[in-house]
C-alpha positions in Angstrom: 55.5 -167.3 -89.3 56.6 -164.3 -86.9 60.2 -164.0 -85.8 61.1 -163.1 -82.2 63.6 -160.3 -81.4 66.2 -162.0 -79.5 66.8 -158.5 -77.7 63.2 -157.5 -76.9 61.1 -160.4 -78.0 59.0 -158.4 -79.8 57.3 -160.5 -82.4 58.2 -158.9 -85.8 57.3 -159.8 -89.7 60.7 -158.3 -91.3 63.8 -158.5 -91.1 64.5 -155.9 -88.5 62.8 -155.3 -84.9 60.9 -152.1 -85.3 61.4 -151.4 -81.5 65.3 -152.0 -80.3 66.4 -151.9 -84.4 68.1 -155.1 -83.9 68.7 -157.6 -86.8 68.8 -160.8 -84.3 66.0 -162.9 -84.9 64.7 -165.8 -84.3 61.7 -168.2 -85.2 62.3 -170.3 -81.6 60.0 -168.6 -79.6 57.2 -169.7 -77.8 54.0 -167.9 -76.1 52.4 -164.8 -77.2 51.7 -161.4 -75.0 50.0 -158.5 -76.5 50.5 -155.3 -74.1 47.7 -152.6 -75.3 48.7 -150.4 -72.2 51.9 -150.0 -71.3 50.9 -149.2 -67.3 48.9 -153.1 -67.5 50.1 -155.3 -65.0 50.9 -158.1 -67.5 53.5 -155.1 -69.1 55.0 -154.0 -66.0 55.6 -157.7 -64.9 56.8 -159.1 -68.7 59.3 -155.4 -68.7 57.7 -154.5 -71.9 57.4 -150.4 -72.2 56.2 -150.2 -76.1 52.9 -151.5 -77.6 52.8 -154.6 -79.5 53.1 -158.7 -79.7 55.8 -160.3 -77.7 57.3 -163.8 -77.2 56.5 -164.7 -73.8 60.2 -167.1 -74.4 62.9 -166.8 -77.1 65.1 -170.1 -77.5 
């Protein structure tokens, strides 16, 4: 199972969020957003500026 970032909620595999570098993690999280294009509507409106898989909510 995928940890969320509690910082960016980027879903991660490791230990450390590849995007903010932050060792806060969590495996509460719920929903799932993949932004392909960073200028997609869904990305501007979620605040997401990186490609990748995100936790739509971290608990």
């Amino acid at each position: 199972m995928e940890n969320a970032c509690r910082i960016c909620k980027r879903l991660v595999e490791g230990s450390e969020c590849p995007v903010c570098k932050s060792k806060d993690l969590t495996k509460n999280w719920k929903g799932v957003v993949i932004i392909y294009d960073v200028n997609s509507e869904i990305a501007k409106k979620t605040g997401h500026d990186t490609p990748g898989k995100y936790a739509l909510q971290v608990i």
